[in-house]
N, C-alpha and C positions, 0 to 999 in steps of 0.2 A: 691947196690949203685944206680941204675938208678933205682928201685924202689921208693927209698927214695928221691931223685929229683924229679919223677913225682908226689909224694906227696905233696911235699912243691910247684910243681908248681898249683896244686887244690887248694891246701888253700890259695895262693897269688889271683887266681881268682876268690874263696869265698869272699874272705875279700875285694877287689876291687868292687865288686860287689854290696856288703853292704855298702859301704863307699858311691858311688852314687848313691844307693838306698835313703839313707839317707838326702844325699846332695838336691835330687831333691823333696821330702819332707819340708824341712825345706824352701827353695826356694818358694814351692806353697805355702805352707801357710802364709809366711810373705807378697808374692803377692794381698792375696785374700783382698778383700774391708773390712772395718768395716760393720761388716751386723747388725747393730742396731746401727741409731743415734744418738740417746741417749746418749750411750755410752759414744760418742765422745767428746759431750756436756759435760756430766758430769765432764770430766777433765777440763773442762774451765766455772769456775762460773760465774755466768752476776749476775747485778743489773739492776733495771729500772734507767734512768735518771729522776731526781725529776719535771723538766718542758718541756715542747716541744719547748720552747721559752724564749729568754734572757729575761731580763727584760724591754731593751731598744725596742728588736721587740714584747715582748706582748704591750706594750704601743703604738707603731706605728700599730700592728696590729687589735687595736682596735679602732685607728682612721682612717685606712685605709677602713676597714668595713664599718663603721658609714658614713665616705663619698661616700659612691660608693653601698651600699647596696641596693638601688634602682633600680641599674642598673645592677650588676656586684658580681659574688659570688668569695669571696677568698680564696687562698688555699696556705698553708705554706710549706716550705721545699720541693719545685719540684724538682726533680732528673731532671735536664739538656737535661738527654736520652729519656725522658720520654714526651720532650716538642719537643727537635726535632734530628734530626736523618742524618746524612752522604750520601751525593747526590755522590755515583760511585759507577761502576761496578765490578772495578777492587777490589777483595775481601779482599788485604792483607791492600791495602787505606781504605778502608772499616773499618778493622778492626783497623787500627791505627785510624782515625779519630774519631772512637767509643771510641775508650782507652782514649781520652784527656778530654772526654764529661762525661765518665760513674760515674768519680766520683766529680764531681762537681754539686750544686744544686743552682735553685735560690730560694733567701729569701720568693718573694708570688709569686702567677700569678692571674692577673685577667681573670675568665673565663664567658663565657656568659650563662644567668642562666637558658637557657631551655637545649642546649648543647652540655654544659661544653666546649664549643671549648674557646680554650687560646686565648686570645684577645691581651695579652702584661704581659712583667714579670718587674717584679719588687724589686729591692737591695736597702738598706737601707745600707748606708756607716757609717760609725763609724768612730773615727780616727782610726783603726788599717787598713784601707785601703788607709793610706798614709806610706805603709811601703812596700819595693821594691819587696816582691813575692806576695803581695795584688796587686800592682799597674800593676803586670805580669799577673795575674790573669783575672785584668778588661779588661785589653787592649785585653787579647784574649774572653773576655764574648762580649765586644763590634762589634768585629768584625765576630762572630758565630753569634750572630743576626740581623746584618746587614746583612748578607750574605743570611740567612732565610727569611726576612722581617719582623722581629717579635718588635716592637716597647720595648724598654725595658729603665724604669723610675725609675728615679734615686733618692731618698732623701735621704735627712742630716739627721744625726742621732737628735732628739730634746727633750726636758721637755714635751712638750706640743706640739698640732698639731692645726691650724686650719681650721676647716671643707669647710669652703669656699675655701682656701690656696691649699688645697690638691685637691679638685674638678679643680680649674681651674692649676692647673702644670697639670694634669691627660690629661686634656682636650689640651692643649696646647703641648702637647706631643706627641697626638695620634691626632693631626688636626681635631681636635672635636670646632666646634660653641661654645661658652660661652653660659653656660644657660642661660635663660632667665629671668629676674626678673618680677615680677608681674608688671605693668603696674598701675601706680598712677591713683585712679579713675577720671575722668575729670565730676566735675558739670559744669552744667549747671547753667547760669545766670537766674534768673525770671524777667520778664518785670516788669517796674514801673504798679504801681495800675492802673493808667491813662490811659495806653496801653493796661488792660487788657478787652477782651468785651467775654462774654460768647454767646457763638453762636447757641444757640436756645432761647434767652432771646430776645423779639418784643420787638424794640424801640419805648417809650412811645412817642403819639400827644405831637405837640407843642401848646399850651393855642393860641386860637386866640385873638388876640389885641380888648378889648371891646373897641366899637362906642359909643358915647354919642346920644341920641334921637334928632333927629330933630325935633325943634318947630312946629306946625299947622298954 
């Protein structure tokens, strides 16, 4: 009889045994990372997006261009984080002030063309930014760049742009001088004929008054 008990007591701590053998197996492996990307990918198909740009910002961003190309190179869809970045020490503000930023973009930035430093960013409103988490939206974009110093210009969504129109908001924005127009050329008046004397031309004798002969 107590033979037969210390047997079943062996095989209770065989089988115990193999049970968290087992256990701790299947644990590590469902732990271990995806070791090929790919993979990962694979279960989630993408497409490309067919434009980079609505229709309404390819049209303003080709009048944005053409206005400022002289001056100022443009760039589309800046990631927010990427423009400017969370002034503390304290890491966990840090890291919240990061979260509000990371995923928001703005529409251009103009940067300056030797470089690239961002000069002012720039939104192009639509009406869907008269709707209450757009208007929530602005109000915190407006006070993140004031806060920075970063001048950020604002246009109405339009059919058409004009290039003058846009130079001088730009300018009017960023405390920039009006440019300058050329300067109407100014003639000169010519003097009457009668005024004019050429000055290496010797003014000719005056005829002396002929005398009559006096008689003998």
């Amino acid at each position: 009889m107590s033979s037969l008990i210390v047997l079943l007591l062996i095989f209770a701590g065989v089988g115990a045994g193999a049970i968290a053998l087992l256990s701790r197996q299947a644990h590590s492996t469902s732990s271990k990372p995806t070791q090929n990307g790919a993979d990962a990918a694979q279960s989630y198909p993408y497409s490309r997006q067919k434009y980079l740009f609505t229709l309404a910002e390819t049209t303003f961003y080709h009048a944005l261009q053409n206005a400022t190309q002289s001056e100022y190179l443009v760039f589309g869809k800046v990631r927010v984080a990427d423009v400017l970045k969370p002034q503390t020490d304290n890491r966990g503000d840090w890291q919240r002030a990061f979260n509000k930023i990371s995923a928001k973009h703005f529409d251009f930035v103009l940067c300056d063309r030797d470089r690239l430093t961002v000069l002012a960013a720039v939104e192009l409103d639509d009406s869907s930014h008269q709707r209450g988490d757009r208007i929530k939206r602005d109000d915190f974009l407006n006070q993140v760049v004031k806060s920075a110093g970063l001048p950020l210009i604002r246009f109405a969504v339009q059919t058409a742009y004009d290039r003058e129109a846009v130079q001088r908001h730009i300018a009017q924005t960023l405390g920039l001088p009006p440019s300058e127009k050329a300067k109407p050329e100014i003639k000169l008046k010519a003097k009457p004929e009668t005024e004019l004397v050429e000055p290496s031309a010797t003014p000719k004798p005056k005829p002396k008054p002929k005398v009559p002969p006096t008689k003998p």
